[in-house]
LOVO-670474 format. One line per 2 residues: number of its first residue (from 1); for each residue z, y, x of N, C-alpha, C. Coordinates in steps of 0.1 Angstrom, whole numbers, plus 5000, padded with zeros to 4 digits. Example, Ala and Ser with C-alpha at 12.3 -4.5 7.8 and 13.67 -1.06 7.14 Angstrom:
1) 5078/4943/5132/5078/4955/5123/5078/4967/5132 | 5071/4978/5128/5071/4989/5137/5079/5000/5129
END
This chain:
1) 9068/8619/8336/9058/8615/8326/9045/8622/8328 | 9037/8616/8329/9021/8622/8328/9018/8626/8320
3) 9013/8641/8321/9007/8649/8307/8991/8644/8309 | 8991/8644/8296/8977/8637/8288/8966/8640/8294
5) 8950/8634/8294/8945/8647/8301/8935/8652/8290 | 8927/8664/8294/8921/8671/8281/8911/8662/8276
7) 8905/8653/8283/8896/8642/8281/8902/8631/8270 | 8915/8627/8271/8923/8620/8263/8927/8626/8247
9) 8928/8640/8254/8931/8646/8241/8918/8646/8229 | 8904/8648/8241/8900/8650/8226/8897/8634/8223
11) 8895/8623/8225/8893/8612/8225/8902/8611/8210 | 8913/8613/8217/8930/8614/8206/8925/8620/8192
13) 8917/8630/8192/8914/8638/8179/8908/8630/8174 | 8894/8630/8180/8883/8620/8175/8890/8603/8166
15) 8901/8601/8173/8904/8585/8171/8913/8590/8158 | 8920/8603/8155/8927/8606/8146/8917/8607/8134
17) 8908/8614/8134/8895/8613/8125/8894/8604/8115 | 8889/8594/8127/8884/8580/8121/8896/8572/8114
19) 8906/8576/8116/8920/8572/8109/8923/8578/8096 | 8914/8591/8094/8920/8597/8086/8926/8612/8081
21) 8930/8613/8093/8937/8626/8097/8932/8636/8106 | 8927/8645/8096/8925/8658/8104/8931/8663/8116
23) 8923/8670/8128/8931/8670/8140/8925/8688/8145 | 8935/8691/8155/8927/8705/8158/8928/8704/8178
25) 8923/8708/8180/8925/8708/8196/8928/8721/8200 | 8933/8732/8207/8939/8743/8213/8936/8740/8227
27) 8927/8748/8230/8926/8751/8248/8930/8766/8251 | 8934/8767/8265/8940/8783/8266/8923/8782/8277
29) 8922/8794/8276/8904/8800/8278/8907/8816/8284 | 8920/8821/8285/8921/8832/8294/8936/8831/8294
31) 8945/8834/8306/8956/8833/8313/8965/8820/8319 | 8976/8825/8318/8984/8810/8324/8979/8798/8323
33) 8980/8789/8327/8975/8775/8323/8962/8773/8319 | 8952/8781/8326/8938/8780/8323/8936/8764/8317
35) 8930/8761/8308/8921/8749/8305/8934/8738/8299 | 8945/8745/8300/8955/8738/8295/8952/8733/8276
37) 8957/8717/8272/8950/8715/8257/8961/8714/8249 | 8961/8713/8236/8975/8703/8228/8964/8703/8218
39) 8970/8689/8214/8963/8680/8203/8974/8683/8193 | 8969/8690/8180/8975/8692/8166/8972/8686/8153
41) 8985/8677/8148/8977/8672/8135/8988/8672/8126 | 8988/8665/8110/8996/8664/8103/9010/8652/8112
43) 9001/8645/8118/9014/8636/8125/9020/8636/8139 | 9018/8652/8139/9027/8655/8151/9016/8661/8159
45) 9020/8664/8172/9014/8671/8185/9014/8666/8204 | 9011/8667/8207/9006/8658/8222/8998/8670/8230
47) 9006/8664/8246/9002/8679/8254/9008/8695/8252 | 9007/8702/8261/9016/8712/8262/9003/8726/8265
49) 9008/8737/8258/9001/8749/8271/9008/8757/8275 | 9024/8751/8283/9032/8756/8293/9045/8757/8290
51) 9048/8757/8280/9060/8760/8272/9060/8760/8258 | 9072/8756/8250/9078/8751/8241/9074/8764/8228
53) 9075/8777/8236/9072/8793/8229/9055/8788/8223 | 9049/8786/8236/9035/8785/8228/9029/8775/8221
55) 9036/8763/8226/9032/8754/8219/9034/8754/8204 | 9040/8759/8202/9049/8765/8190/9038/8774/8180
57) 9034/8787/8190/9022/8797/8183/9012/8786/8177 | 9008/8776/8187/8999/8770/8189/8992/8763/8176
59) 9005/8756/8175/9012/8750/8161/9007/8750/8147 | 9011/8765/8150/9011/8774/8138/8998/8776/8133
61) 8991/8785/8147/8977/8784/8147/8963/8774/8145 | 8969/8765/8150/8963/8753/8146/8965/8750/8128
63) 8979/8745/8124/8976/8745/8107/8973/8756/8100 | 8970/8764/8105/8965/8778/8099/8949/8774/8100
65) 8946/8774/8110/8928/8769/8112/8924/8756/8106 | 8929/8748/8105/8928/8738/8094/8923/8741/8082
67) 8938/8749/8070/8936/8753/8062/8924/8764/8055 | 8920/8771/8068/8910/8781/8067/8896/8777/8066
69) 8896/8767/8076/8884/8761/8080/8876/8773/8093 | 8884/8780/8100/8881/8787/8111/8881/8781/8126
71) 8874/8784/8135/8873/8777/8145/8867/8789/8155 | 8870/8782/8169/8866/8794/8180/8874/8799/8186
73) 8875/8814/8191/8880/8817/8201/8893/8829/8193 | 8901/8826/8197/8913/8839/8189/8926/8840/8198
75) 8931/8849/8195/8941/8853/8208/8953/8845/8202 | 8962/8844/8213/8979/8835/8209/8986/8846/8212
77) 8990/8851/8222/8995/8860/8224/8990/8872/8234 | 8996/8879/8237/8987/8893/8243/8981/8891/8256
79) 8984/8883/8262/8981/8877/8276/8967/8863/8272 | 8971/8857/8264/8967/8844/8263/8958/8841/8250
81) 8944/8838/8251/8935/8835/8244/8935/8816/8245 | 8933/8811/8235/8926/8800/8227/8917/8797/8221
83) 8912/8783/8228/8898/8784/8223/8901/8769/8209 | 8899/8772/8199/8905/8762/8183/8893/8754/8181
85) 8898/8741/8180/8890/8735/8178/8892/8723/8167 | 8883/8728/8154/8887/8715/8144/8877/8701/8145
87) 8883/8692/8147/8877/8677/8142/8885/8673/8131 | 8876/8677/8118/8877/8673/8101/8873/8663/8100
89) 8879/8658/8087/8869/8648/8077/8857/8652/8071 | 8852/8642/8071/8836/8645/8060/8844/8657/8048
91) 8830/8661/8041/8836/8669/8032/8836/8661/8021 | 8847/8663/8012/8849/8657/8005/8842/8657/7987
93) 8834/8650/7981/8829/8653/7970/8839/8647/7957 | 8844/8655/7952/8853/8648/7939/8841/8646/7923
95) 8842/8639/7920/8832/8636/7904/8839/8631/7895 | 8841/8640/7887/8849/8638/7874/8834/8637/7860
97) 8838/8623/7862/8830/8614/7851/8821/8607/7852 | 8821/8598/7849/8812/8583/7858/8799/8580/7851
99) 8793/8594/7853/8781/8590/7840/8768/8589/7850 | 8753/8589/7841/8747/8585/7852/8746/8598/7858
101) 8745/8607/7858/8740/8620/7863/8752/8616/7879 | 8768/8613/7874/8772/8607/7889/8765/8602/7895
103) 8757/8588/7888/8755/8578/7901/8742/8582/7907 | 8735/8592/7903/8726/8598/7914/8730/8604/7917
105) 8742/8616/7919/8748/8620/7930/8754/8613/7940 | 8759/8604/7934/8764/8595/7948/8752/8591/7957
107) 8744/8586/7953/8734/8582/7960/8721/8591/7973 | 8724/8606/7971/8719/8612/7975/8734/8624/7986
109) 8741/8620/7976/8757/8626/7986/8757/8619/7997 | 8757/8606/7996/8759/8596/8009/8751/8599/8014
111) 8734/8601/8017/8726/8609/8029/8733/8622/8034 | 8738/8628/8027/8745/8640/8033/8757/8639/8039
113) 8764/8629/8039/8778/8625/8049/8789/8629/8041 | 8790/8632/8032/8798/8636/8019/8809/8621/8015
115) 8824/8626/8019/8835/8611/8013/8836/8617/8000 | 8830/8606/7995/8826/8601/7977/8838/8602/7964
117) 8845/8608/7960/8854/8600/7948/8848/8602/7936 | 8848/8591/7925/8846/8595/7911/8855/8590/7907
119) 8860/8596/7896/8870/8598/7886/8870/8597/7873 | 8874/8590/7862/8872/8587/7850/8882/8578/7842
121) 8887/8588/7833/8898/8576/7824/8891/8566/7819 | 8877/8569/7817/8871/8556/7804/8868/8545/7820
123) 8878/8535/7817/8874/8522/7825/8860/8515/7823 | 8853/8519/7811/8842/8509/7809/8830/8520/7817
125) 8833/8530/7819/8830/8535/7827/8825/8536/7844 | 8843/8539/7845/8844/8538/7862/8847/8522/7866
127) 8839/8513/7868/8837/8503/7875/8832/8502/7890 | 8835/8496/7896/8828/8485/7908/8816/8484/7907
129) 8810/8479/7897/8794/8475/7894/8786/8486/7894 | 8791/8499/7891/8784/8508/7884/8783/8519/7900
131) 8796/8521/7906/8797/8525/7919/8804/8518/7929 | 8792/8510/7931/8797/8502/7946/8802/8505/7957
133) 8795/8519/7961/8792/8520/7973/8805/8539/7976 | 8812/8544/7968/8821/8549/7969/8828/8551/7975
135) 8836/8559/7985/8846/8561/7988/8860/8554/7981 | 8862/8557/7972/8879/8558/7960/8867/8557/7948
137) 8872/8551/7938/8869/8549/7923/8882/8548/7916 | 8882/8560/7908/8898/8562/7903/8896/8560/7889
139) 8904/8550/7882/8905/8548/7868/8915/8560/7865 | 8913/8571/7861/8925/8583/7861/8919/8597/7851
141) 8926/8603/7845/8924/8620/7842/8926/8629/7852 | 8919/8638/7852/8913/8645/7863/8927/8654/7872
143) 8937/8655/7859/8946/8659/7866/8957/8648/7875 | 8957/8636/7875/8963/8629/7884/8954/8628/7893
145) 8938/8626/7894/8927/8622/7902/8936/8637/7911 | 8934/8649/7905/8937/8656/7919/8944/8658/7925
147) 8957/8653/7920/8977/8655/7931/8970/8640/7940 | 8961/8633/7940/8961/8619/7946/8949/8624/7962
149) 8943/8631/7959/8932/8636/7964/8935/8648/7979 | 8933/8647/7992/8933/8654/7998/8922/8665/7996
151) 8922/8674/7985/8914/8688/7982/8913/8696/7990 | 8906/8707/7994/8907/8716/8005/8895/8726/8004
153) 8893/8738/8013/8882/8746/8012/8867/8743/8012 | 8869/8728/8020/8854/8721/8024/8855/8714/8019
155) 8859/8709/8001/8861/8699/7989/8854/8709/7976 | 8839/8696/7973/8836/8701/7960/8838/8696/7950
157) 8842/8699/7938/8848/8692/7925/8833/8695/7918 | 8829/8680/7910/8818/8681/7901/8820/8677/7890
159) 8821/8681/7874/8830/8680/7866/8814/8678/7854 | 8811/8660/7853/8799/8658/7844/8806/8654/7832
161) 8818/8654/7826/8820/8647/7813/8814/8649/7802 | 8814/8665/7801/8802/8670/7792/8806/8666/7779
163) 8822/8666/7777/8831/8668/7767/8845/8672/7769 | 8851/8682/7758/8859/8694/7756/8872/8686/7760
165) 8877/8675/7757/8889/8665/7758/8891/8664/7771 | 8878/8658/7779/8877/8658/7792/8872/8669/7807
167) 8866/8677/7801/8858/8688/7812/8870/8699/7813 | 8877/8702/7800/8885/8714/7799/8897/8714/7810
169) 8899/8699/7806/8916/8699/7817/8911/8698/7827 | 8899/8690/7832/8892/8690/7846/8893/8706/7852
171) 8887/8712/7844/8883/8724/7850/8897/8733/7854 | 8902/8734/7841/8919/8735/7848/8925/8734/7859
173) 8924/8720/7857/8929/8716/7867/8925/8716/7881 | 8912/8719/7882/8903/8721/7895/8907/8736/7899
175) 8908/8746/7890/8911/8756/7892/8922/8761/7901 | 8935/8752/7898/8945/8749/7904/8945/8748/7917
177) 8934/8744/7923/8932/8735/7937/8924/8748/7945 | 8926/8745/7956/8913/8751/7967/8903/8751/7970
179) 8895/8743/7962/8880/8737/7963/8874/8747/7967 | 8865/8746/7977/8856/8756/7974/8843/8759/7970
181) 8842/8741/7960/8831/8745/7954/8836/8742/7937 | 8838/8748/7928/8839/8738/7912/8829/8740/7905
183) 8824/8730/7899/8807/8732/7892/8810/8721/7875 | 8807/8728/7866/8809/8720/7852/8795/8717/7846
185) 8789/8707/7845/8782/8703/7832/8777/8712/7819 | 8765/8718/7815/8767/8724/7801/8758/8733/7800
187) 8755/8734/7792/8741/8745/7783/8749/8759/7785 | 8742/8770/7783/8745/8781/7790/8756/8784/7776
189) 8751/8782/7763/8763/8785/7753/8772/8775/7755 | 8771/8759/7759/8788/8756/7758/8796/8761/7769
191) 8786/8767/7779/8796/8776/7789/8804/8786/7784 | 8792/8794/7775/8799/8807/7771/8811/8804/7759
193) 8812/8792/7754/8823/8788/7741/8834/8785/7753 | 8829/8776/7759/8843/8772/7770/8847/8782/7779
195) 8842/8792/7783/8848/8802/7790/8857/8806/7783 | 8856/8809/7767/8865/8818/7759/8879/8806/7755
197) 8876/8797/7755/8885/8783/7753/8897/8783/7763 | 8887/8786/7776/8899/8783/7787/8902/8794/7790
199) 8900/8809/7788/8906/8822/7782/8920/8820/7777 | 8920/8813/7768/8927/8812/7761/8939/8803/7761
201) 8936/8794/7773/8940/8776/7775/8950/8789/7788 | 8952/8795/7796/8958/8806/7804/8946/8805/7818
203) 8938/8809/7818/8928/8805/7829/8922/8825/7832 | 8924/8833/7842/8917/8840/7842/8907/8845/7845
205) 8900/8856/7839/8884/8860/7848/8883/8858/7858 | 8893/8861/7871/8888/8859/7883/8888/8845/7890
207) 8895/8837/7880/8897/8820/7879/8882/8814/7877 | 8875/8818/7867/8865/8810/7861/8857/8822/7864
209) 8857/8832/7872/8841/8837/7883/8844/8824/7894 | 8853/8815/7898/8851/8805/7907/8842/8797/7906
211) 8841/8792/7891/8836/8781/7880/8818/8782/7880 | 8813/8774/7886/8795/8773/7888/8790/8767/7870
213) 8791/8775/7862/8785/8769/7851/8775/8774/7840 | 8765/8772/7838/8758/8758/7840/8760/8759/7854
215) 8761/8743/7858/8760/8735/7869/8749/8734/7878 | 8746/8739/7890/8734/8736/7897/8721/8748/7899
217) 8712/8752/7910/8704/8755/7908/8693/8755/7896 | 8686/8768/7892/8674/8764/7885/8661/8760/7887
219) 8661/8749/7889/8648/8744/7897/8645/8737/7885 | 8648/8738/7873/8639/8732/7858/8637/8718/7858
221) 8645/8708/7868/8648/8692/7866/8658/8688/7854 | 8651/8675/7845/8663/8677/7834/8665/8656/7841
223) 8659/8648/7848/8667/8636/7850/8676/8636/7855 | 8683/8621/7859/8699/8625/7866/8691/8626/7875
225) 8680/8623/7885/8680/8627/7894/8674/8640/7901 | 8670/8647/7894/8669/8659/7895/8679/8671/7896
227) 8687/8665/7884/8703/8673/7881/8705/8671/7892 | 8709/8657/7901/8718/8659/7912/8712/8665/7926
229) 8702/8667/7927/8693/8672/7938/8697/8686/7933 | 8697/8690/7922/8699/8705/7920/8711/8710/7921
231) 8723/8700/7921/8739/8699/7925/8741/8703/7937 | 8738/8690/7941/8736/8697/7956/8729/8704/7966
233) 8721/8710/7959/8714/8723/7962/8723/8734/7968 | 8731/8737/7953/8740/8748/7949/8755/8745/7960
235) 8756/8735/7958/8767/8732/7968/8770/8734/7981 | 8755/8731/7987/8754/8737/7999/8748/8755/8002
237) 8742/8752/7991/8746/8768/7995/8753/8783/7993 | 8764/8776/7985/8777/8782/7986/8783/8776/7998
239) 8783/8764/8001/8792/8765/8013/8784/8770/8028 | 8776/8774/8027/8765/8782/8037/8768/8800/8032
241) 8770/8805/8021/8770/8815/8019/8756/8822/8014 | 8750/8814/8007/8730/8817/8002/8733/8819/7988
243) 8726/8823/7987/8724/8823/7972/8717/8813/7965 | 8705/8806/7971/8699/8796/7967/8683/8798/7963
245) 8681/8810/7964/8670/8814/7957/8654/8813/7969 | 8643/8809/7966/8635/8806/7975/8632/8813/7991
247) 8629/8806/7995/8630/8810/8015/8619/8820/8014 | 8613/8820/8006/8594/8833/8007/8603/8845/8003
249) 8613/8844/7999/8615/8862/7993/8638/8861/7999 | 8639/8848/8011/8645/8854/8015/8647/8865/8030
251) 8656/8872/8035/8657/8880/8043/8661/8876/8057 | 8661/8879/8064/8668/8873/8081/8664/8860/8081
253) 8678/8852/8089/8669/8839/8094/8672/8828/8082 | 8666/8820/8084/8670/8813/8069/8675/8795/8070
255) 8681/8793/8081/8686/8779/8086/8697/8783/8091 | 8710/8783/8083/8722/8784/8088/8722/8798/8097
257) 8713/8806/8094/8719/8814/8103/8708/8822/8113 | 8700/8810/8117/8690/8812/8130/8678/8820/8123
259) 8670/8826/8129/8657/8830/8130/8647/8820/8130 | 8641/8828/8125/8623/8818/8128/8620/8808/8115
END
């Protein structure tokens, strides 16, 4: 049998992608089997780097870097370095409540390459008409929207109900999950009433220091579309690691990283 070649493999990743399915690639980058690949995903594995032992580490290493959202260069075993490589899904934006403040986020999410869900038990609500152009439109409570939902480190939950029936179990329930962004709707006191609520609901401090609330940078916009430019503001720069606060009084480089 002809082993794959590394060209196929990542082809293989890429085509997994577009299907759906997160993939990771494994190159060995110092010892045996120089340049040797294996293609890793939830539906199985393709290609070898020499033996059944490593493929094995490989494995491991690979759903482990998934999960983490790490990538690059890390050792397999004491001889043998790997070079990890993830091909993800878009990241994923979850919106619990179909109001307008959603539908200009969706609209400004989709320039950002963001897969879309909104979420809302009120059907007169979450419609077709209202969000066309969506990912998933789930007639649901936030807690079934999320067992339905592939959630993950690179998944932000936006919770606009901006009522106690509905925002509370959201938030909960988001809590539950990995996201690594959750952001709620709300004046600085219905924060501070609902902090003590879900205190109380079993939610702890170090649970709701997760919790972005009020929602968004302060850039003093009160339309929906303002709110959502200031959403996603904040969103990205937690998942960047910024604080958010203006580029004149920040330090080092200030684009992901670089100088200048």
């Amino acid at each position: 049998m002809t082993e794959p070649s590394g060209t196929s493999l990542l082809q293989k990743a890429r085509d997994s992608v577009a299907a759906g399915t997160p993939a990771v690639v494994v190159t060995v980058v110092r010892g045996a089997k120089l340049g040797a690949k294996m293609l890793w995903s939830a539906t199985g594995r393709e290609g070898t780097l020499g033996s059944d032992e490593l493929d094995d580490l490989a494995a491991d290493l690979a759903a482990r870097s998934l999960a983490d959202g790490n990538t690059g260069l890390r050792p397999l075993t004491q001889d043998i370095d790997v070079f990890v490589d993830l091909y993800t899904l878009p990241p994923l934006l979850v919106i619990i409540g179909a109001v307008h403040v959603a539908q200009a986020l969706v609209q400004f999410a989709e320039r950002l390459g963001f897969r879309i869900v909104v979420a809302d038990a009120r059907s007169t609500l979450a419609t077709p008409e209202r969000f066309p152009t969506v990912d998933e439109l789930l007639v649901a409570w936030p807690d079934d929207a999320y067992t339905r939902l592939p959630i993950s480190p690179t998944t932000a939950i936006v919770i606009l109900t901006h009522d106690p029936k509905f925002d509370e179990p959201a938030i909960l329930g988001a809590l539950q999950t990995n996201a690594g962004y959750i952001g709620a709707v709300g004046s600085r006191k219905t924060n501070v009433d609902r902090r003590q609520r879900l205190l109380e609901a079993g939610a702890s401090e170090a649970d709701l220091d997760r919790l972005h609330g009020p929602i968004g940078l302060n850039i003093g916009g009160s339309s929906p579309e303002e709110m959502a430019i200031s959403i996603l503001s904040e969103i990205i720069a937690v998942r960047n690691g910024r604080s958010g606060g203006s580029l004149k009084a920040a330090q080092g480089g200030i684009r992901g990283g670089a100088s200048g």
